[in-house]
MIDOSE-1310 file (N, C-alpha, C; in nm, 2 decimals, decimal comma, always signed):
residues 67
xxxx	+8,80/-3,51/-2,83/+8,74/-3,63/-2,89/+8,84/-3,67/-3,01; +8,85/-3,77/-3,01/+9,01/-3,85/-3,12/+8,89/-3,87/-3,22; +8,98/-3,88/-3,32/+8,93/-3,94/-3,43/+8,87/-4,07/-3,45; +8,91/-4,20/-3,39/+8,87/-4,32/-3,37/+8,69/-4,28/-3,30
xxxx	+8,68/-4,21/-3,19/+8,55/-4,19/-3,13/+8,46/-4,15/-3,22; +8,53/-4,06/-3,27/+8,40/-3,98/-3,40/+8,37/-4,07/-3,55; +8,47/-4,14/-3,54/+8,40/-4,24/-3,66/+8,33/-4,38/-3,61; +8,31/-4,39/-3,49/+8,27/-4,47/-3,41/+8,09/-4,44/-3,43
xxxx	+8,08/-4,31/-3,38/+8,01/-4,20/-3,38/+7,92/-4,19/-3,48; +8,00/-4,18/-3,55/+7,88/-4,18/-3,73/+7,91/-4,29/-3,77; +7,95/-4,40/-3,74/+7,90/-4,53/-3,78/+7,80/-4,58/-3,71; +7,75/-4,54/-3,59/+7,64/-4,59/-3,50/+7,53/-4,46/-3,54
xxxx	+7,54/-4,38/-3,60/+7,46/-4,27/-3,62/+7,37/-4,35/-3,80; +7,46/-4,40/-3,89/+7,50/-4,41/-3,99/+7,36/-4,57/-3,94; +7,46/-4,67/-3,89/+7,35/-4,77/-3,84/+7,23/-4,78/-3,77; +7,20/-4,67/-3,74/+7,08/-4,63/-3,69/+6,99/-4,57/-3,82
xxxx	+7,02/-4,49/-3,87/+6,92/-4,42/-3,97/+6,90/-4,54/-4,08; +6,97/-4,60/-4,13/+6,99/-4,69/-4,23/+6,89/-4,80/-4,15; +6,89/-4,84/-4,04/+6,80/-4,97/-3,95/+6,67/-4,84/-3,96; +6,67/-4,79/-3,94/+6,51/-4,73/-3,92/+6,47/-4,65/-4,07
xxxx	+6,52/-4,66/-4,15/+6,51/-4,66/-4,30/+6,45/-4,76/-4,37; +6,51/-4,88/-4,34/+6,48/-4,97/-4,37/+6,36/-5,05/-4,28; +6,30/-5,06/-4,16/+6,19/-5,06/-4,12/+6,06/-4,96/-4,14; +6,14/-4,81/-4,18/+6,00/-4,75/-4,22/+5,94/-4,83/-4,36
xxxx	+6,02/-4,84/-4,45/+5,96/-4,91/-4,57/+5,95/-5,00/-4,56; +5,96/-5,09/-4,49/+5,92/-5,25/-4,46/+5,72/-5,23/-4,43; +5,72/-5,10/-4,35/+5,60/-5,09/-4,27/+5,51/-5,04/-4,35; +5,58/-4,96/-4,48/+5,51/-4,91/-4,59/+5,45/-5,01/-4,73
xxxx	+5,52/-5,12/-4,74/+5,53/-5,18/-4,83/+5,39/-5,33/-4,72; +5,40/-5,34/-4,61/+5,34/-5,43/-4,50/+5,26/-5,35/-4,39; +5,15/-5,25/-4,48/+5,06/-5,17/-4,40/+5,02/-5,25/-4,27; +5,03/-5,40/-4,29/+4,90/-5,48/-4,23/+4,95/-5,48/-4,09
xxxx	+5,11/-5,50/-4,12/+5,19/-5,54/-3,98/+5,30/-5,41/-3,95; +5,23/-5,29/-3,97/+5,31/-5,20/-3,90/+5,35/-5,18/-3,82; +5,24/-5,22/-3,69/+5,27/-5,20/-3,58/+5,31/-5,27/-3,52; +5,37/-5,42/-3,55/+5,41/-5,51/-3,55/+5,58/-5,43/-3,54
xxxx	+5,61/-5,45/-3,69/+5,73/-5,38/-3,77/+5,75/-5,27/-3,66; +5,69/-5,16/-3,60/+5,77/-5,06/-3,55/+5,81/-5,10/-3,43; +5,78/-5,17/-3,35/+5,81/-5,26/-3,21/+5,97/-5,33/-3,27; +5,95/-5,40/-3,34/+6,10/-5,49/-3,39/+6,16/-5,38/-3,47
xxxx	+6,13/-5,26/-3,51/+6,27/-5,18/-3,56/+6,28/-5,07/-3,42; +6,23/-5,06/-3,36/+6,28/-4,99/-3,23/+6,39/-5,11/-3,16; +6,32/-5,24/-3,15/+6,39/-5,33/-3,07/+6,54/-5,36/-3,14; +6,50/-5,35/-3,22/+6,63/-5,37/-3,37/+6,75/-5,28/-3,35
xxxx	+6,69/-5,14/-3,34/+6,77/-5,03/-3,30/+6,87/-4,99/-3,15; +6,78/-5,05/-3,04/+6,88/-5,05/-2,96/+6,98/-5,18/-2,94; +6,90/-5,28/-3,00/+7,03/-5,39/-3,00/+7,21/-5,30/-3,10; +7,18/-5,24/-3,21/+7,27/-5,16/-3,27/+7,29/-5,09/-3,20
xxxx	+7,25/-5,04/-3,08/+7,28/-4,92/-2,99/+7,35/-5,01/-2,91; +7,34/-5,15/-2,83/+7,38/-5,20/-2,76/+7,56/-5,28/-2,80; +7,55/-5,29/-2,98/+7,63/-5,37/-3,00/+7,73/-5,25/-3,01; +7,71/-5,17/-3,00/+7,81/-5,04/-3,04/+7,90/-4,97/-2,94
xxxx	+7,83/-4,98/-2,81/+7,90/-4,95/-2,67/+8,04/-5,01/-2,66; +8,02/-5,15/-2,67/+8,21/-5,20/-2,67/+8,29/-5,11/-2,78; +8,23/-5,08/-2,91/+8,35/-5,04/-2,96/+8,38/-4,88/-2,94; +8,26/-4,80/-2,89/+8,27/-4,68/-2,82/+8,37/-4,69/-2,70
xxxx	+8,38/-4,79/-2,64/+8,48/-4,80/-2,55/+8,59/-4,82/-2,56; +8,59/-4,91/-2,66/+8,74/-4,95/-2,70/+8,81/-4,83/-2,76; +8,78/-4,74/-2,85/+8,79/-4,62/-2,87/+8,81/-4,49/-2,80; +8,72/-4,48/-2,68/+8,78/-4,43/-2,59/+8,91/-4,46/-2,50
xxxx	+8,90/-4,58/-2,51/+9,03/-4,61/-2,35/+9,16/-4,62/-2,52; +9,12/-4,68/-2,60/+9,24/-4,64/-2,66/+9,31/-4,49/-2,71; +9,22/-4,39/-2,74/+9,20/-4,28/-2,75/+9,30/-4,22/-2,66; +9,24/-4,23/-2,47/+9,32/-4,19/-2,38/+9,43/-4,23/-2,35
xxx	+9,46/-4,37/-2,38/+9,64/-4,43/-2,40/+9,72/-4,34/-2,46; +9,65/-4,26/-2,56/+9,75/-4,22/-2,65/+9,77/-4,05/-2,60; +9,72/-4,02/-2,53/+9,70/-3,91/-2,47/+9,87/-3,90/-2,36
């Protein structure tokens, strides 16, 4: 695994905890609409999971170029 992948890696690791960090306490501070809040920070999170694949890839196939 190149280096480009693994900071790919903990930037989508990084965007994740930080997205669901910030929905926990949204849900803390907005008891009323928690369950509201946990639906749109799940939904929230795989959009960040989804926007992250292209550059997981790009990373990869550039990675193996260099190979």
């Amino acid at each position: 695994m190149n280096r480009a992948i693994v900071a790919e890696l903990v930037h989508l690791v990084a965007g994740l905890l930080v997205t669901r960090l910030v929905f926990v306490a949204a849900e803390w501070a907005y008891p009323q609409g928690a369950e509201s809040l946990e639906v749109v920070g799940w939904i929230t999170m795989a959009a960040v999971l989804a926007m992250s694949v292209a550059e997981l890839r790009n990373a990869w196939k550039h990675g193996n170029a260099r190979d």
